[in-house]
C-alpha positions in Angstrom: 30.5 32.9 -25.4 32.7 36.1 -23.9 32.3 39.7 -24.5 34.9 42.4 -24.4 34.1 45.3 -22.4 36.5 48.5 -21.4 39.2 45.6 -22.6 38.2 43.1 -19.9 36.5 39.8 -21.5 33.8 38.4 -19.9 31.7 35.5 -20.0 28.3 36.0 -21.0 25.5 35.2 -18.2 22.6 34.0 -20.6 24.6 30.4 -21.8 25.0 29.9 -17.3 21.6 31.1 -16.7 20.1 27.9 -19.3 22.6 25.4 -17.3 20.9 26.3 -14.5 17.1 26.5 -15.9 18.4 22.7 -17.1 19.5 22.0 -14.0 17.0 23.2 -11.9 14.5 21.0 -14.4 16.5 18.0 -13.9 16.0 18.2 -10.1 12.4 18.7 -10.7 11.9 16.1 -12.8 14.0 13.5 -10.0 11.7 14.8 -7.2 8.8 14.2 -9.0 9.7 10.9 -9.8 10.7 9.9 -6.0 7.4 11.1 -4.6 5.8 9.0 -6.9 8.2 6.1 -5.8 10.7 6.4 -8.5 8.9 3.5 -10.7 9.1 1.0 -8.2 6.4 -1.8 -7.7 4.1 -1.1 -5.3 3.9 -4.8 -4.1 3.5 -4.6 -0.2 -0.1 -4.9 1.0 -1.7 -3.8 4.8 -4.8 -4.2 5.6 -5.9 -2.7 9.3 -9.1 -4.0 10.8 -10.2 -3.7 14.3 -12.4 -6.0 16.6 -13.5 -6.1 20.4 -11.4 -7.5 23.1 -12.8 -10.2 25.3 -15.8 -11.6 22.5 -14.1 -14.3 21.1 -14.0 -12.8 17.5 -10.9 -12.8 16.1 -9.7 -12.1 12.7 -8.9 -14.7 9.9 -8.5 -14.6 5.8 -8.6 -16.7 2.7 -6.6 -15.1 0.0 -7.7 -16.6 -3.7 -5.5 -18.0 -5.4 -3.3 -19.0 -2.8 0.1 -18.2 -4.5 -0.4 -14.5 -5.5 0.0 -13.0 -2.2 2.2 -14.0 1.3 1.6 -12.8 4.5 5.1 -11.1 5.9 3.7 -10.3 8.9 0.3 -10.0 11.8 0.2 -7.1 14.2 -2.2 -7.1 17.3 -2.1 -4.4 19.6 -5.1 -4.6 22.3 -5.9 -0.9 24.2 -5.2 -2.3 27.5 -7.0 1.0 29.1 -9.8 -0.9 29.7 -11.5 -4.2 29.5 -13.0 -5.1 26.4 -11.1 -2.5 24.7 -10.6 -2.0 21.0 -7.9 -5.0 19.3 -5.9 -3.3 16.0 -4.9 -6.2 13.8 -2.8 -5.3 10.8 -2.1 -7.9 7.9 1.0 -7.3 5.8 1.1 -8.9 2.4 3.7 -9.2 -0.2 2.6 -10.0 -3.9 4.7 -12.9 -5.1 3.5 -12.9 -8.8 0.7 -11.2 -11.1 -2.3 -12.4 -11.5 -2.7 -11.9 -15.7 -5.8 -10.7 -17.0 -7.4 -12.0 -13.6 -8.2 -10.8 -10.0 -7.0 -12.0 -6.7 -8.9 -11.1 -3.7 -8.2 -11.2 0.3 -10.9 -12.1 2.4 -11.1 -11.2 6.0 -14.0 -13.1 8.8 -14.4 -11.6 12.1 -15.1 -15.1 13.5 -15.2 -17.2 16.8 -13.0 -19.8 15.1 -14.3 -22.7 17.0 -18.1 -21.9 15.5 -18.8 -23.6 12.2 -20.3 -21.0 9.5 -23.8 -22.0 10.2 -23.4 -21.5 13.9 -21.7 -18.4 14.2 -24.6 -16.2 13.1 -22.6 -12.5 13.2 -19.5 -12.9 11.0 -17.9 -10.2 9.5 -16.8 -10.1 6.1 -14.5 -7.9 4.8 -13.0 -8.1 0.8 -10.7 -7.0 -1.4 -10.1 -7.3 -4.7 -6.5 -6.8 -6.3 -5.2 -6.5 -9.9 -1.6 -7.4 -10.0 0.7 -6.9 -12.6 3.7 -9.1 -14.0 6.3 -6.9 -12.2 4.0 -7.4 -8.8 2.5 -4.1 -8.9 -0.6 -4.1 -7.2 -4.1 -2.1 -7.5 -6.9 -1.7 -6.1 -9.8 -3.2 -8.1 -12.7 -2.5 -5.2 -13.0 -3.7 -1.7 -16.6 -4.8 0.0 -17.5 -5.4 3.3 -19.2 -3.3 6.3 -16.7 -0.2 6.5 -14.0 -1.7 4.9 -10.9 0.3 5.7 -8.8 1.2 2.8 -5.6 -0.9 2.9 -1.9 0.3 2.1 -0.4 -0.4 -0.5 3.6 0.4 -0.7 
């Protein structure tokens, strides 16, 4: 749309002033959707517990069923500042398939592994309960255990 003025034509400002209202919502609308990971799965799992150097406790899991989730990876990191320092151990998980209209859970034991369950009188159990979908997105469904630490899921 142009207008004449003193013989000059010039463009109108209101039709460029929409494009960039529209445009400026467009980016809006594409930042929005990349902070909340652009659709993508969240299908990676990590779980951070700690323990005690120099006990004997270490950390172990049973995940149920088997086949839903694969551990990528295990972190330890020990604070070597002092003896019998804190030990980090971080468990990464990656969903390999949903789990329907069911549950699959992580377990985690703080446990001298050598000890049978009826001799090992102060294990730690920590659990978690995930919903995951056909596309491998994973939830949250609750978590139990003696401050259980949230886990991340990416």
């Amino acid at each position: 749309m142009s207008v004449k003025t003193n013989g000059t034509e010039r463009t109108a400002a209101l039709p460029r002033l929409l494009m960039a209202a529209a445009l400026c919502a467009l980016a809006l609308v594409a930042a929005a959707l990349s902070s909340c990971g652009g659709g993508q799965a969240k299908s990676t799992v990590a779980v951070t517990l700690e323990s005690q150097a120099g006990t004997g406790y270490q950390w172990t899991y049973v995940a149920s069923p088997d086949d839903v989730f694969k551990e990528t990876s295990h972190d330890t990191k020990a604070d070597e500042s002092k003896a019998g320092g804190t030990v980090t151990d971080t468990f990464t998980f990656q969903a390999q398939k949903g789990t329907g209209d069911g549950d699959a859970s992580i377990t985690f034991l703080l446990e001298r592994p050598w000890l049978n369950a009826e001799e090992d009188e102060d294990v730690r159990t920590v659990q978690y309960v995930f919903k995951v979908s056909d596309d491998k997105n994973v939830t949250l469904s609750y978590a139990n255990g003696e401050n259980a630490p949230d886990p991340v899921i990416s």
